[in-house]
N, C-alpha and C positions, 0 to 999 in steps of 0.2 A: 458033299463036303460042306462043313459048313465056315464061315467065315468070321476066323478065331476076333480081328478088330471090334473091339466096342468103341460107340458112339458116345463121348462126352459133350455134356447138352447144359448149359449154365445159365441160370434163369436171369432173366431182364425184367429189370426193373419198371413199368411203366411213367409213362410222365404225367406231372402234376398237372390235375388242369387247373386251367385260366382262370383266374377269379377276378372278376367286373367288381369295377366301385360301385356302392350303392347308392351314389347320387354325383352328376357332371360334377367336373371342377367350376369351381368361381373366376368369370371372366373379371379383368382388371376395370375400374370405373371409367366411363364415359370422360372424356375431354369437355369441358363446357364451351358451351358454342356460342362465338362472340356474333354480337348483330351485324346486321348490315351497314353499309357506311351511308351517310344523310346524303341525302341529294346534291348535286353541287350547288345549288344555285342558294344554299341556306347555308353550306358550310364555308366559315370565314377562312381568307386566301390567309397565307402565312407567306411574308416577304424573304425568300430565298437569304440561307446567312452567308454573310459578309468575306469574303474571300480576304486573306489578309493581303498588302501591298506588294508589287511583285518588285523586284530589286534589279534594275537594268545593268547590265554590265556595263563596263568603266566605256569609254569608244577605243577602239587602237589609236595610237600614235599615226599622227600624220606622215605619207611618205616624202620625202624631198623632194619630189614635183610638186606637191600640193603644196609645200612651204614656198615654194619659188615662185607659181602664180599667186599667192597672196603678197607676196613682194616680200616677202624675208630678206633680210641684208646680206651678203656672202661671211661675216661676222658670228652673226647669230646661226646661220650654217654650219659654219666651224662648230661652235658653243654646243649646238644640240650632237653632233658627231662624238664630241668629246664628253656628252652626259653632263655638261654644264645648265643650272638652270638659268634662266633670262632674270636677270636683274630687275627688280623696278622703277620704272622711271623719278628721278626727285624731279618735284613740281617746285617752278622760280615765277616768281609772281613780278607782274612787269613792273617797271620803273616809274616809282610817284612823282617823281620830280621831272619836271613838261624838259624838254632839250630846248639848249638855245635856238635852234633852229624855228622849234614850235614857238614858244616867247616870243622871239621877235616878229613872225608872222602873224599871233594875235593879235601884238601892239597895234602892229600895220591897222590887222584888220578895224582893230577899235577906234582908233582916232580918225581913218577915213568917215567910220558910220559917226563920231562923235562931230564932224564938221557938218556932214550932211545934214546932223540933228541941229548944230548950231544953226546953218542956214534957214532952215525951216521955222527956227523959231524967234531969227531977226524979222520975221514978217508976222510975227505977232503970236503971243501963246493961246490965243481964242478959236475955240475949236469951231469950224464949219458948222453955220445952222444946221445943216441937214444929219450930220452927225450927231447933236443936241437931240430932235425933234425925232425923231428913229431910234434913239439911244446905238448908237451902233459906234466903234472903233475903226479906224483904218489904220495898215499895214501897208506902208511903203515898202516895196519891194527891187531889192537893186541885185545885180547880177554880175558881181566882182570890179564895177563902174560907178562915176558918180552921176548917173542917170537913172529913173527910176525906169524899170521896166513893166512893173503892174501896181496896182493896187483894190485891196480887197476890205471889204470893207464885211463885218460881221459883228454878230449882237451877243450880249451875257448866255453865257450857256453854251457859245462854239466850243465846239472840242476840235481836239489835232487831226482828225479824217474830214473836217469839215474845211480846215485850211489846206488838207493836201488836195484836195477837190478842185478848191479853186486855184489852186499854186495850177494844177494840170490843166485847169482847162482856161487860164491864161498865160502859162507857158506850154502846153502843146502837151499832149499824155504820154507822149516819146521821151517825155526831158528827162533826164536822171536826177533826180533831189534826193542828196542823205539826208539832209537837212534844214533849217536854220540855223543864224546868228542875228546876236542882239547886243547890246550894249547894255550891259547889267550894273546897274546901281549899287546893287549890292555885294559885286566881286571889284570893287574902287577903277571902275571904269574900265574891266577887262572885258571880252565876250562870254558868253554864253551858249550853248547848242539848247536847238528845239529837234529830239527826233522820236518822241513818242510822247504821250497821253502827260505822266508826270513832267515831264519839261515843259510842256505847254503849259500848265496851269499855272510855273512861276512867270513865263512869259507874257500871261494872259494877265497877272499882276500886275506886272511893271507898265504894260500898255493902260491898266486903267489908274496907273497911279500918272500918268502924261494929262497935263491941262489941256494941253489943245484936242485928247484923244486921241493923237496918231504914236506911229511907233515905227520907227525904220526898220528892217528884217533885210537879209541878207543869203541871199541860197549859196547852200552850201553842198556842192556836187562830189565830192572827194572826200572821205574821211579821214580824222586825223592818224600820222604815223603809233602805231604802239611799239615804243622800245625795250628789246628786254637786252640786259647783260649778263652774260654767262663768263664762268669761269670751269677751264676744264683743264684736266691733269694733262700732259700728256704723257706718251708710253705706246704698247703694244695694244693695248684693249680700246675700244670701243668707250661710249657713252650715249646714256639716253637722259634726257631732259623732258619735262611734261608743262606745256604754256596749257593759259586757259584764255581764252576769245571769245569777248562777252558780244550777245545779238542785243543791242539797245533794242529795237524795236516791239511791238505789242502782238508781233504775229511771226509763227517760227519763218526761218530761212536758211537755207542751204548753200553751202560754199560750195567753190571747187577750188580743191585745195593746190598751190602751185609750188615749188621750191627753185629757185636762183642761186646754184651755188655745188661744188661738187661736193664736197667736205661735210655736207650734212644734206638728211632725209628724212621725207614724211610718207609712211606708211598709209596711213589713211586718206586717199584723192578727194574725196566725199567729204562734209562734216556739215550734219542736221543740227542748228543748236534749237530749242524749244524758246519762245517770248522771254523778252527779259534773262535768260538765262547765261551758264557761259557752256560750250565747249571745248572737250578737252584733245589739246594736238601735241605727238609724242614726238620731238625733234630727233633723233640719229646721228651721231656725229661718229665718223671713221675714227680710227686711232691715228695720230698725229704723235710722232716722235722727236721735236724739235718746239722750240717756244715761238708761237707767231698769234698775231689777233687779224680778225678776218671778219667780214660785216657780209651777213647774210640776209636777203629776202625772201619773206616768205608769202606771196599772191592771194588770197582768197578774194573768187570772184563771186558776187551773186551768182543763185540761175536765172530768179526773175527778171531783176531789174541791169543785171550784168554790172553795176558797182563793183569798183576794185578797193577792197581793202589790203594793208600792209603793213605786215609785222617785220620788224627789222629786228634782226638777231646779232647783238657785237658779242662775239666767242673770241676768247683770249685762253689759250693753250700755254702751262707754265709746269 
């Protein structure tokens, strides 16, 4: 028997072939190729740029221990509590007009040295040969008596380190001297101070404007009082006041600063003033609720020489 099924058989297609380009593709152009770098020791250095300024932040606020060892007042404690800022101190410039006190203590002083200079010159205005012949001036030297305690004798051209020289090594290197005094012709017979370089020079005047060449001097261990007067409100609040405290001298000096009194304070215990200059001292006064006037000291000692100077503070509360 045969096998009625026929075979359907349906032609396929073959595939196309492959067709190759007939030449590669075009690779993209070469990079150009940069030289080598120069040696260092030919290539010049380029100075690193400039970083701009960097900006510190503000500091914090100090805590109230730290206000308290700097000595902040219980006052100004409050004040920073309360976000109050500190007021600044108004500066009072001391008193030009001398206190009776001081007046009649120059007087004293001048007509003591004005008899001394009398008696010296009832025995003649002819100066000592040997002051002639040397060209050289003396400096009687008295020591709040009418006794002379030294004398110094020196030539045109001493300056003021040249008499404190001898001041010390015929009174002793120990001795305290603020100063001189003189009897000045030109203040209608009042004193004078010598305690640096420019004072000496009118001093050194008036000794060569003397016929006999001499010139009485007077050591002057104590500086004079400086007085200020204040006027302050009174009330609930506080007050700050700012004095200035000139260093006469040609070379700085450092106080230590002291205060005498409850009712008012100085901040600063230290106070460097630089040559000839002044420093400046911030007074404190508590609030005072009632009208009263009250006379305040205020100490500054040398370190070196331990000289006491003294500002006297009259505060009247109204």
């Amino acid at each position: 028997e045969c096998d009625k099924r026929q075979l359907h058989f349906e032609a396929i297609q073959p595939p196309s072939p492959l067709v190759m380009p007939s030449s590669p593709a075009k690779l993209p152009p070469a990079l150009p190729v940069k030289p080598p770098p120069a040696p260092l020791d030919d290539a010049p250095i380029k100075a690193p740029a400039q970083l701009p300024p960097m900006k510190l932040a503000a500091a914090p606020p100090k805590k109230e221990e730290e206000k308290k060892e700097e000595g902040a007042t219980e006052k100004e404690e409050e004040a920073v509590a309360k976000g109050e800022e500190e007021v600044e101190a108004e500066v009072v410039k001391a008193e030009e007009t001398p206190t009776e006190e001081a007046v009649a203590e120059d007087t004293a002083e001048a007509d003591r040295l004005l008899k001394i200079k009398e008696a010296a010159e009832a025995k003649g205005d002819t100066p000592a040969a040997d002051l002639v012949a040397d060209n050289l001036f003396l400096f009687v030297v008295f020591d709040g008596g009418d006794k002379a305690v030294a004398e110094i004798r020196l030539g045109p051209g001493a300056q003021w380190t040249d008499m404190k020289t001898e001041l010390a090594g015929k009174l002793g290197d120990d001795s305290k001297i603020y100063g001189l005094r003189f009897v000045d012709p030109a203040h209608e017979g009042r004193t004078s101070l010598v305690r640096n370089e420019e004072e000496w020079k009118h001093c050194w005047a008036v000794a060569e404007a003397e016929k006999d060449r001499e010139l009485e001097v007077d050591v002057v261990k104590m500086p004079p009082v400086k007085p200020y007067k204040l006027a302050l409100k009174k009330g609930e609040k506080g007050e700050k006041k700012k004095i200035y405290y000139p260093n006469v001298y040609d070379q700085p000096v450092t106080f230590k600063v002291l205060v005498d009194g409850a009712t008012m304070s100085i901040k600063e215990k230290v106070l460097t003033v630089p040559q000839n200059d002044k420093g400046a001292i911030v007074l404190r006064f508590v609030a005072i609720d009632a009208a009263k006037q009250e006379t305040i000291l205020v100490k500054l000692q040398e370190e070196e020489s331990g000289i006491e100077h003294t500002v006297k503070v009259n505060a009247s509360w109204s």
